[in-house]
Each structure stands twice: as structure tokens, then as C-alpha cells.
C-alpha positions in Angstrom: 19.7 28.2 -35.2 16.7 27.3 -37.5 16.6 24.0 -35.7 16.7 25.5 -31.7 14.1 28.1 -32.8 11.7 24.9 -33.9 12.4 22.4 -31.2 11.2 23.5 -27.8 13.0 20.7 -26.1 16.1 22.8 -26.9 14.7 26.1 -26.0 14.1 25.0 -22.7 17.8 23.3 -22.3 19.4 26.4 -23.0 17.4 28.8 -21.2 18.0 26.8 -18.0 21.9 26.6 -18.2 21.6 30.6 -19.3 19.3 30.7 -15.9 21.8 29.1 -13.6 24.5 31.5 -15.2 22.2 34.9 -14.7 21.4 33.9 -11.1 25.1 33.2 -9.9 26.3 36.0 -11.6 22.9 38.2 -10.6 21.8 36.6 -7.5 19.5 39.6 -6.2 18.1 39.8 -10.0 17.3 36.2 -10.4 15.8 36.1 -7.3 13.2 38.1 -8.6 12.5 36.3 -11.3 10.2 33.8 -9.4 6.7 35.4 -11.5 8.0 34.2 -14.8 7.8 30.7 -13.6 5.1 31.5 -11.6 2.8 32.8 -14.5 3.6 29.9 -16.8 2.6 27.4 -14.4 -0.4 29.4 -13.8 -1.6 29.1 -17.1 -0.9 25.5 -17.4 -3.0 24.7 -14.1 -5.9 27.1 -15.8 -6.5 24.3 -18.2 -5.8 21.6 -15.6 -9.0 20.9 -14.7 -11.1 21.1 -18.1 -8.7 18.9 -19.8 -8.7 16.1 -16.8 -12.9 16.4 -16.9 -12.8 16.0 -20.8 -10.4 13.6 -21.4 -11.9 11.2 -18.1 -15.5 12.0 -19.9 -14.6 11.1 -23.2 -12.5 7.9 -22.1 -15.5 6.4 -19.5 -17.3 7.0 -22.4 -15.4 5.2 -25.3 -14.9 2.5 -23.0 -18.5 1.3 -23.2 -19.8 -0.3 -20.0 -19.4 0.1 -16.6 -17.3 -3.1 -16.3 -15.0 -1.7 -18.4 -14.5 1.5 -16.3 -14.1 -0.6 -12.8 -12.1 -3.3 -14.5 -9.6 -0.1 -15.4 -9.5 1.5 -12.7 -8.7 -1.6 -10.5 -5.8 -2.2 -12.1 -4.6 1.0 -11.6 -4.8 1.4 -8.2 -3.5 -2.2 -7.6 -0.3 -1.3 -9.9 0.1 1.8 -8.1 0.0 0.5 -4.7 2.3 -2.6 -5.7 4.9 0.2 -7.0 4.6 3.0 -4.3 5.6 0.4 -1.7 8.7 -0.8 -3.3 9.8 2.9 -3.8 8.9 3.5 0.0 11.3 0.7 0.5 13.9 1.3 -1.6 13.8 4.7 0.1 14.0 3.3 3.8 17.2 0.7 2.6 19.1 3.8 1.0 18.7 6.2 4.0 19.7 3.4 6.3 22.7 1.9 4.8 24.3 5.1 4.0 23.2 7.1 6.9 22.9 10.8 4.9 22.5 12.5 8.0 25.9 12.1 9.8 27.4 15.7 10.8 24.8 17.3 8.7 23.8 20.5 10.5 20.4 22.9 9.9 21.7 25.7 7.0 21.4 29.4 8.2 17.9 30.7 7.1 16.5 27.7 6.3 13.3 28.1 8.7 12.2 31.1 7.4 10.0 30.2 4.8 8.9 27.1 6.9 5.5 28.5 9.0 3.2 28.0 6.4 4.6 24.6 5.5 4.2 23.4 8.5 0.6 25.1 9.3 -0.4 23.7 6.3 1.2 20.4 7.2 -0.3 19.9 10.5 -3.4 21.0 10.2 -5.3 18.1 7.6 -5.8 15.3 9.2 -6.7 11.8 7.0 -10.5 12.5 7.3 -10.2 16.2 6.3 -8.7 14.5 3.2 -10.9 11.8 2.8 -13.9 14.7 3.2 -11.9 17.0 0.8 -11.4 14.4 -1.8 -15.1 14.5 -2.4 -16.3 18.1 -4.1 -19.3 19.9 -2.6 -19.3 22.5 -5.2 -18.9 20.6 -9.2 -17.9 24.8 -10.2 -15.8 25.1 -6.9 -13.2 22.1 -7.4 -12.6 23.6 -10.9 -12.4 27.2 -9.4 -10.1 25.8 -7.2 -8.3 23.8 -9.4 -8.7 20.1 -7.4 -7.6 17.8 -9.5 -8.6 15.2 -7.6 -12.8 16.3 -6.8 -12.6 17.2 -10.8 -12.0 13.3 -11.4 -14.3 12.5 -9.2 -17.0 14.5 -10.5 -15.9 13.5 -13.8 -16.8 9.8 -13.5 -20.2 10.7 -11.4 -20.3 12.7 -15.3 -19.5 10.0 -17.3 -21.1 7.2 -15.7 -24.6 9.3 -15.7 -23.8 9.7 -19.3 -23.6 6.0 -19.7 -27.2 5.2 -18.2 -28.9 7.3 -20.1 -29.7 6.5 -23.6 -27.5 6.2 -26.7 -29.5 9.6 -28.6 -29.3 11.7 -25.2 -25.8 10.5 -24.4 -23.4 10.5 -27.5 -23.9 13.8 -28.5 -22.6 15.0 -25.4 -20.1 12.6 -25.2 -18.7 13.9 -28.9 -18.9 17.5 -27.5 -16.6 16.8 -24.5 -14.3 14.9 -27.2 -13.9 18.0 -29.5 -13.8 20.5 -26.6 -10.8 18.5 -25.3 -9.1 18.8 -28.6 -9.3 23.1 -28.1 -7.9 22.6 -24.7 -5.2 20.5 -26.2 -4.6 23.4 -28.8 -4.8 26.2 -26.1 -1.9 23.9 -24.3 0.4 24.1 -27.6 0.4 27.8 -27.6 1.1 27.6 -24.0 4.2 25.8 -24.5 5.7 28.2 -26.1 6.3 30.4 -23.0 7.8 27.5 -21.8 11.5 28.8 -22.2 10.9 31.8 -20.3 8.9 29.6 -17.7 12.4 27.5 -17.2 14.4 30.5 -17.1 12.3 32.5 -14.3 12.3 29.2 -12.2 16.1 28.1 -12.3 17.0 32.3 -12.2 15.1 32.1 -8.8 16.3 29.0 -6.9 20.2 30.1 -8.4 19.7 33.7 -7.1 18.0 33.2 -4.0 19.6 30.5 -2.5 23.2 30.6 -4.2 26.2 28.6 -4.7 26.2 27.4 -1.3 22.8 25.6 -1.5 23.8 23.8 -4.4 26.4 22.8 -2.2 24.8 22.2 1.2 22.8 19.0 2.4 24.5 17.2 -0.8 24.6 14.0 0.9 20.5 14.0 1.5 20.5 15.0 -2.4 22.8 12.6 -3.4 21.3 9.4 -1.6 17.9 10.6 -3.0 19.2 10.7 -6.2 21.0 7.3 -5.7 17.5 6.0 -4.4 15.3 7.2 -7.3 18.0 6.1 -10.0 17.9 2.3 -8.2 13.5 2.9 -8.2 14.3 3.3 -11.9 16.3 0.3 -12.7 14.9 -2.0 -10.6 11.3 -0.9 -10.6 9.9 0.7 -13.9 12.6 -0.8 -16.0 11.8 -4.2 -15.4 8.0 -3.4 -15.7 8.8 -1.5 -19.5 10.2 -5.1 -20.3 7.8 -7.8 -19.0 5.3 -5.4 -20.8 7.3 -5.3 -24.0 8.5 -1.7 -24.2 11.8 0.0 -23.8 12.0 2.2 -20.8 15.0 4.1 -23.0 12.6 4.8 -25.8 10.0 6.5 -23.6 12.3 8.4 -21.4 13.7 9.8 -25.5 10.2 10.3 -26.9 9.0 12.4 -23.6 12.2 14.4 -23.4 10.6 18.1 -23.7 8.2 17.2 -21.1 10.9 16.2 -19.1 13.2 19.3 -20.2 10.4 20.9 -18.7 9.3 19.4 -15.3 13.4 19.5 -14.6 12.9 23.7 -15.2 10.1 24.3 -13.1 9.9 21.9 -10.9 6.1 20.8 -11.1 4.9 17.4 -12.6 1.8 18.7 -13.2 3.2 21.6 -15.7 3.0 18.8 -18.3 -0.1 16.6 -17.1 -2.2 17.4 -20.2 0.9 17.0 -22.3 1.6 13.8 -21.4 -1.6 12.7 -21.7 -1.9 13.3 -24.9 1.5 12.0 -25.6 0.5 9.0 -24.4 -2.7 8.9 -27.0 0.5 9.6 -29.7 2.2 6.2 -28.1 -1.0 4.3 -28.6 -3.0 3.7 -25.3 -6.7 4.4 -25.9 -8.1 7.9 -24.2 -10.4 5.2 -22.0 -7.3 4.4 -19.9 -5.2 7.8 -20.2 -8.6 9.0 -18.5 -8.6 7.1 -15.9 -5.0 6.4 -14.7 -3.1 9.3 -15.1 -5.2 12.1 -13.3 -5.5 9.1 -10.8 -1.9 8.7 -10.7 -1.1 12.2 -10.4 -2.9 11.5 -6.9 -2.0 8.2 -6.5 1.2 7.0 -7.7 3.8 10.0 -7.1 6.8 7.3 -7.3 9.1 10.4 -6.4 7.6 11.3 -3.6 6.8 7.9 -2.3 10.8 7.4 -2.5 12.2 10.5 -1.5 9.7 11.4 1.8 10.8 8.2 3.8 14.6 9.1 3.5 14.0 12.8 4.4 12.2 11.9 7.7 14.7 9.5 8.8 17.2 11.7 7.6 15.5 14.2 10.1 16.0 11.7 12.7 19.5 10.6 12.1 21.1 15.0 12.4 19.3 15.5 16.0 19.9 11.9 17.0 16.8 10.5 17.1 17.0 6.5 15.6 14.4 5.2 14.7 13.4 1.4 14.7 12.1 -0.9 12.2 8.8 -0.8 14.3 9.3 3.2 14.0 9.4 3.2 10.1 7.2 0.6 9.8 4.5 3.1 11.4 6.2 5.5 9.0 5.5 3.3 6.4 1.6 3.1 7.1 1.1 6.5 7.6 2.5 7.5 4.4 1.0 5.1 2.7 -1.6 7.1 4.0 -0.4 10.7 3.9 0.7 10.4 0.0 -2.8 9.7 -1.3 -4.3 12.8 -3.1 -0.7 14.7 -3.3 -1.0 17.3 -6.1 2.0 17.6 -8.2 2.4 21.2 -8.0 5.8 22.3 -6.6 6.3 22.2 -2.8 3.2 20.3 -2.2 5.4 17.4 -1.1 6.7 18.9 1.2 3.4 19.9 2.7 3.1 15.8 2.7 6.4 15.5 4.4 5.0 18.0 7.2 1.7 16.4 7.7 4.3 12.7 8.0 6.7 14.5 10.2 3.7 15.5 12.5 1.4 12.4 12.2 3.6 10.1 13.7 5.9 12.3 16.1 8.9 10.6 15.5 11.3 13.3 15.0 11.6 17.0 15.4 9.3 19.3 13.8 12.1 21.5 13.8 13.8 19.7 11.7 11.8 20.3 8.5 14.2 23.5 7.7 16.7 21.3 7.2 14.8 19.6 3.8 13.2 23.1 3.0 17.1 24.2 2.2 17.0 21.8 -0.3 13.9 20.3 -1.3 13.5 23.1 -4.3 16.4 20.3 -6.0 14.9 17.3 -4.4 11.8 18.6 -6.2 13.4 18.5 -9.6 14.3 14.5 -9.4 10.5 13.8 -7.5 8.7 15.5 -10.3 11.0 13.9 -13.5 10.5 10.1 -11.3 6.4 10.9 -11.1 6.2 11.3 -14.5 7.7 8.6 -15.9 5.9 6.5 -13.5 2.8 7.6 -14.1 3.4 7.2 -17.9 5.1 3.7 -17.6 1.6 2.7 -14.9 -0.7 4.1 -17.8 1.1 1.8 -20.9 1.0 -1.0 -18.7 -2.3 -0.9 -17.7 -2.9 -0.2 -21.5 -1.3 -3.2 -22.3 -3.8 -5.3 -19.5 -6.8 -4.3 -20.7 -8.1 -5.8 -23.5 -8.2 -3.2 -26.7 -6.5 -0.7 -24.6 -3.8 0.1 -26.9 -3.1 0.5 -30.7 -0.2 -1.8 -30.9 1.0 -0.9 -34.3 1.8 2.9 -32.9 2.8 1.3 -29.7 5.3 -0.5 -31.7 6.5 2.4 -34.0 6.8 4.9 -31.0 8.5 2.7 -27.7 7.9 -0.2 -28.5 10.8 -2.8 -27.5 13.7 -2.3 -30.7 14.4 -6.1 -30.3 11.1 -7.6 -30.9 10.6 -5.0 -34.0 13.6 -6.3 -35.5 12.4 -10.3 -34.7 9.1 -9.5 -36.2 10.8 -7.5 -39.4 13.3 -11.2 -39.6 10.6 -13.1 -39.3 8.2 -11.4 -41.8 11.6 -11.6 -44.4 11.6 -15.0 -43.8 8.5 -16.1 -44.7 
């Protein structure tokens, strides 16, 4: 008992099995228990943006020059593409050998909560994006809680603080350091509501939608789990090796952040965590700063898997096939679409809305038919964006030149069988 009241990993385990027991057992009860999770993501998105500003300050900064900063930041973005299109891929291959969306037909009640999905969905085109992306208010986007204008105005930040001299500019740059640390503390006390965070999500998806959900659409769930599982293996754990860590070891040493994305759905519950995590592992704040709030935008590997197979899915229960020249346009626009996704729950479905209705493919109609389930398709998107944006950020660590501290690398998730070649090797001589 001692050791589940210490170990929050634990905590959140067992309040999510006791969360899927309430809500079958209390379905109209759990379904009323959607504020819990609501609140605790709440206050995990109210330090969001002051932690993303800090720690992107604070890394620019440490990093020295601006050739440092570009050299960074083009490796991220050239990883991320490079990985978002074999998940897109390995997406398109599952849905179309195994053809999930044979004598499916739409759940009963599953357009009700679809209208402001799809508003939302068709009403941002890509230059409303590309005009959004850039803030017009430095107080609105962290009133607002953009993730993506905050690292924006972040670098504009951080780069100004770099042109102006050393006396004016490191002072400021400490201050942003140590106010990142109190953020980081705020976040620890946070976490302890996480438990009761977990158990109002899982209480609410259990009550509301039943045992006949969990059922329902399970060949759409089950070749998107298939999918992301293959994205794993073939993808990021073959990119841990060539860059000399164990995918096994990470996935182990993140497990309460991942305890936690599975309860509540939301890859960004855990941003700041596993930023800091990350500094624990050994890669330096200057590229934590810069790839993960990127990659939260960027490089949603989950989504980037899972959205292709639910529009062809869409297209395969009304009948509609659609041609390699079909979902190669598919392809581009949402190579498009996916850029500047927030990895709150249910925003990717918004992104699967704006796909459905950018390129016209298939019935609008049919986005009910993914709303029924996408609450457990969101579960496997958010754990799979995660871990890729941690496994982009250690490998672009390991690229850069003094990006990472390789004895904690090493001691942390480091590869097992190179520690024990260096500790034979060391005996030996």
C-alpha cells in the first residue's frame, strides 16, 4: 500500500480499471464524471504555454548562435517529415489490405455530437492556418493557449535576446531559466490529481457510450491499432537503434506519462512532463526547446497513421473506392491538414473533418461513424505521439553536436548491449 500511495504510475493504473468498472456498472453516473477530467487537463494546459516559452527561451539561448538554433530546428522538421510520411503510408497499406470497412454500418447516435466537429472542420482553410500560426497579440496566444504562436513568439524572444549584448541579455535569459524551474514545480503538484483526472475520463467514455461502443466499429480500432503497432516496429524502433538507444527502455522509463495520456486521452496532458523527462535522459534544454513544442505541431505520428485509414475507411462502408490517384491527393492534403494539430483530445478529429472536406472524396456524413469511436482511437494516437515526439527529440539530440549528456543518456535508455561491451571492454584493459 505504502508503495501505490508513492508511485503515481500505479495510482493512475488502478483508478482507470476502477473507472471502467464504475461506468459499466453506473453508466448514467460515470457519464457525468467528464469535469474531473476536464478540470485536470485544464490545469495542465494553464501552464502550457509559460513552460513551452521558457524552456524554447532558455534552450535558443544556451545554444549560443543563431546557426545553432537553424541547424536544430532543420533537422527537426526534416526527421518529422521523413517519419509522418511512412506512418501516412503504413496507414494507407493497412486500411487497404484488410479492408476495415466491409458490413460496417453508422452506430445509432453517433451524429449527435458531430455539428461542431464538422463546423469547426470545414470552416479553416490552409491560409487561415498559415495566418493563425502567426500571433497578432504576444498576451492573446497565451490567453488562448496556442501552442504553436507561443513558439513562435518564443524564438522572435530568444533570438532578440541573442543580438543584444551579453550584460543586457543573460540576465534575462537566467530569469526565464529559474521561472521554468517554478513552472516545473507547479506541474509536480499538479500530478497529483492525476488519478482522479484518469478516473473522471475513463468513468465518462465507459458510462456514456457503454459496453456496446467498446464493442462497435472494432475492426476500424483493431486495424488502427495493427497499423500504429507496425509504425512502432518498423519505424521508431529501428530509429532508437541506429541511434544507439533501446526503444524498450524509453517506453519503461516514460511509463506514468504514458499511464497517463492512455487515461485522459490528451498528448499534451504530459508535454511539460516529458520535456523535462527528456532533460533527465540527457538531451540539452537547447533541443527539447525546439523540437518537442515543434513536434507537438508537427510530428503527431498517431494521427498521421490513424487519419488516412479512417477516411478510406469512410469510403469503403458507403461504397465509395478510392484510387491510388484518390489517396495520393489524400496524401498531400494531409500532409497539409496535420501541420499545427494541437494534441488536446478531439482535435484530430477536427483534422480528420477539415481532410474529409478538403478533398471531397467521401461523405461528410460519414464522420459519425469515426466519432463513435475515435474517443479509443484517441487513446493509441496520443500514447504513438508521444513516443514519437520523444524518440524525434533524442535523435536529433544525438545529431547535433553537444546535444546530449551521454553519460545520463547511457545510465537512463541508453542501448543495454553496448553498456555491457563498454563495462567488458573497460574490465579488459
Amino acid at each position: 500500500m505504502r508503495a501505490l500511495a508513492r508511485n503515481t504510475s500505479m495510482q493512475v493504473l488502478v483508478a482507470a480499471i476502477a473507472a471502467a468498472v464504475f461506468g459499466l456498472l453506473w453508466p448514467e453516473t460515470g457519464a457525468q464524471l467528464k469535469p474531473l477530467a476536464d478540470v485536470f487537463i485544464a490545469l495542465i494546459k494553464l501552464v502550457i504555454a509559460p513552460v513551452v516559452f521558457l524552456v524554447v527561451v532558455s534552450g535558443i539561448v544556451s545554444a549560443g548562435n543563431l546557426k545553432s538554433v537553424g541547424r536544430i530546428a532543420l533537422k527537426a522538421i526534416v526527421y518529422f517529415e521523413i517519419v509522418t510520411t511512412l506512418g501516412m503510408l503504413i496507414g494507407l497499406a493497412a486500411v487497404n489490405l484488410l479492408q476495415p470497412g466491409a458490413g460496417v454500418a453508422p452506430p445509432a447516435g453517433a451524429s449527435e455530437e458531430l455539428t461542431d466537429y464538422v463546423k469547426g472542420g470545414t470552416e479553416r482553410t490552409f491560409t487561415d492556418w498559415l495566418t493563425h500560426m502567426v500571433p497578432d497579440n504576444a498576451v492573446g496566444s497565451f490567453a488562448t493557449g496556442e501552442v504553436l504562436q507561443v513558439l513562435i513568439f518564443a524564438v522572435l524572444f530568444a533570438l532578440a535576446l541573442l543580438a543584444l549584448p551579453a550584460e543586457v541579455g543573460e540576465p534575462i535569459a537566467r530569469g526565464c531559466t529559474r521561472l521554468a524551474e517554478v513552472f516545473f514545480s507547479m506541474i509536480r503538484f499538479i500530478m497529483y490529481l492525476a488519478p482522479i483526472g484518469t478516473f473522471g475520463a475513463v468513468a465518462y467514455t465507459v458510462g456514456k457510450y457503454g459496453p456496446e461502443t467498446l464493442t462497435a466499429l472494432m475492426k476500424l480500432v483493431g486495424v488502427s491499432v495493427l497499423a500504429l503497432a507496425v509504425f512502432m516496429l518498423v519505424v521508431l524502433v529501428p530509429v532508437c537503434r541506429m541511434a544507439g538507444f533501446s526503444f524498450l527502455r524509453l517506453v519503461r522509463a516514460l511509463r506514468r506519462e504514458l499511464y497517463i495520456v492512455l487515461g485522459t486521452s490528451s498528448s499534451e496532458s504530459v508535454m511539460p512532463q516529458l520535456m523535462a523527462r527528456l532533460e533527465e535522459f540527457g538531451c540539452k534544454r537547447s533541443v527539447v526547446g525546439l523540437v518537442v513544442p515543434t513536434g507537438y505541431s508537427f510530428n503527431l505520428d498517431g494521427v498521421a497513421v490513424v487519419i488516412p485509414i479512417c477516411v478510406v475507411f469512410i469510403g469503403q462502408v458507403y461504397g465509395v473506392p478510392l484510387s491510388l490517384g484518390d489517396q495520393f491527393l489524400l496524401f498531400l492534403v494531409f500532409l497539409v491538414l496535420s501541420k499545427g494539430t494541437a494534441g488536446v483530445t478531439g482535435s484530430a478529429f477536427v483534422t480528420l473533418a477539415n481532410t474529409v472536406a478538403a478533398v471531397r472524396l467521401v461523405p461528410i456524413a460519414g464522420l459519425a461513424l469515426v466519432l463513435s469511436v475515435d474517443r479509443f482511437l484517441s487513446l493509441i494516437r496520443a500514447v504513438t505521439n508521444v513516443l514519437g515526439n520523444a524518440v524525434a527529440a533524442v535523435v536529433v539530440a544525438r545529431w547535433e553536436e553537444g546535444g546530449l549528456d551521454r553519460e545520463r543518456f547511457e545510465q537512463t535508455i541508453g542501448n543495454p548491449r553496448k553498456e555491457k561491451v563498454h563495462a567488458a571492454d573497460h574490465r579488459d584493459s
